[in-house]
C-alpha positions as CSV (number, residue, x, y, z in Angstrom):
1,X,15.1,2.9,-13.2
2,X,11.4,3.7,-13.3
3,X,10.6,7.0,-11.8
4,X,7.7,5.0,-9.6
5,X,10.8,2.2,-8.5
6,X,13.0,5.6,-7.2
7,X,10.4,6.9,-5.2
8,X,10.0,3.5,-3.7
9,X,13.3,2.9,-2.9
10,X,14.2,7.0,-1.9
11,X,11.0,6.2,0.4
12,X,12.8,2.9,1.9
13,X,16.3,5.0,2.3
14,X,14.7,7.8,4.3
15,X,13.1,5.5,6.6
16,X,16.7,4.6,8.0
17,X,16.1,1.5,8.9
18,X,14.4,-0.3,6.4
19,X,16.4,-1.3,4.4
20,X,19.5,-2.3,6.9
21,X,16.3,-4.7,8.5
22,X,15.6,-6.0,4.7
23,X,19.8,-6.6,3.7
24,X,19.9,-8.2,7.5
25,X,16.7,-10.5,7.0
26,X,18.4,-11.7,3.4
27,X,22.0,-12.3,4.8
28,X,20.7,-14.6,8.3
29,X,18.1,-16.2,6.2
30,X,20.5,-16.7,3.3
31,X,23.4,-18.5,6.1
32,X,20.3,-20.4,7.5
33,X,19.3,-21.8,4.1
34,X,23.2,-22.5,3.3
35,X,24.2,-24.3,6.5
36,X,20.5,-26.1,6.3
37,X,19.5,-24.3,9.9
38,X,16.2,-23.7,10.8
39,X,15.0,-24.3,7.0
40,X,11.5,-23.6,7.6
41,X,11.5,-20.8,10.0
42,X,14.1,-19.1,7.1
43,X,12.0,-19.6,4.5
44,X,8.8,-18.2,6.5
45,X,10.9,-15.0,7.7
46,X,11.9,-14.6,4.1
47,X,8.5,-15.2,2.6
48,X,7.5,-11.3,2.4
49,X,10.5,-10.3,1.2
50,X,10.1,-12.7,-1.9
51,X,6.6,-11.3,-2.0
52,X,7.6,-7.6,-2.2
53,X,10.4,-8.0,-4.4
54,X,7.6,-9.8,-7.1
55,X,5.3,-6.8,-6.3
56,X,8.1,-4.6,-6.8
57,X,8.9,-5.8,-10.1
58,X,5.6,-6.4,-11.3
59,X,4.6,-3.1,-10.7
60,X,7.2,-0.4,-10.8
61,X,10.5,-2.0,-12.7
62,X,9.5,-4.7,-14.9
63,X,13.2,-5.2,-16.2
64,X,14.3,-7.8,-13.1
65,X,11.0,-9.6,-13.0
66,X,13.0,-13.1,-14.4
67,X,14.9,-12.9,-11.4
68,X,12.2,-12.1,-9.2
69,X,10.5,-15.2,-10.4
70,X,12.9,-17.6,-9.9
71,X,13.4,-16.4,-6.1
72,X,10.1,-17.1,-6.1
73,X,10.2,-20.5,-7.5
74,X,13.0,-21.0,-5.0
75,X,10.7,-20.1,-2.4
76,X,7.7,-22.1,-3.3
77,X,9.8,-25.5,-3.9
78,X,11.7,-25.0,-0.7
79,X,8.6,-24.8,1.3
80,X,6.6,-27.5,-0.4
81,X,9.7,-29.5,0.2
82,X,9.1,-28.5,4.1
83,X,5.3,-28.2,3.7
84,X,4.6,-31.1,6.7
85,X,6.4,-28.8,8.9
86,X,4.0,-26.0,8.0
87,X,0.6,-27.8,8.2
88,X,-0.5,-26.9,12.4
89,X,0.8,-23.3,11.3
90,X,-2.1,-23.6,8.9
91,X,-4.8,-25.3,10.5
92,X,-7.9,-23.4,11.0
93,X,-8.6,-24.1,14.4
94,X,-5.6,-25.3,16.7
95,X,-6.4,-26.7,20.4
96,X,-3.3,-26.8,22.6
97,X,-2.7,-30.4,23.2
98,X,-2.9,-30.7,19.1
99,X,0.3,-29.1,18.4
């Protein structure tokens, strides 16, 4: 492993709690996604996960970067599949009797 990818990860272990919140965040959003429960509030909680794990192996181990784009092709397709769900959450103004 790069020396830059064990620094970020040593950084992560010292924390104590990172990655125990990331492992938990994969394993509830990966039951929600298998049992089909609250698809698109999974696939928003997992979104910067996805994210860091591309910026991870863009930038500091290159070897896994396959993988790490077809998690975030997963991603992607799963919420354009859901993307009606998402459109108030992306409006740029909201008024309270519009949601």
């Amino acid at each position: 492993m790069p020396e830059g990818a064990e620094a970020f990860i040593g950084a992560l272990m010292k924390t104590k709690y990172m990655l125990k919140l990331i492992s938990g965040t994969e394993v509830i959003v990966g039951a929600l996604l298998l049992l089909n429960r609250f698809v698109p509030l999974a696939l928003a909680l997992i979104a910067p996960v996805v994210v860091n794990i591309m910026a991870f192996h863009v930038f500091l181990s290159p070897s896994g970067l396959s993988v790490a784009i077809f998690v975030l092709v997963l991603e992607v397709y799963l919420a354009w599949t859901h993307r009606s769900v998402y459109r108030s959450m992306l409006a740029m103004r909201v008024t309270p009797d519009s949601v």
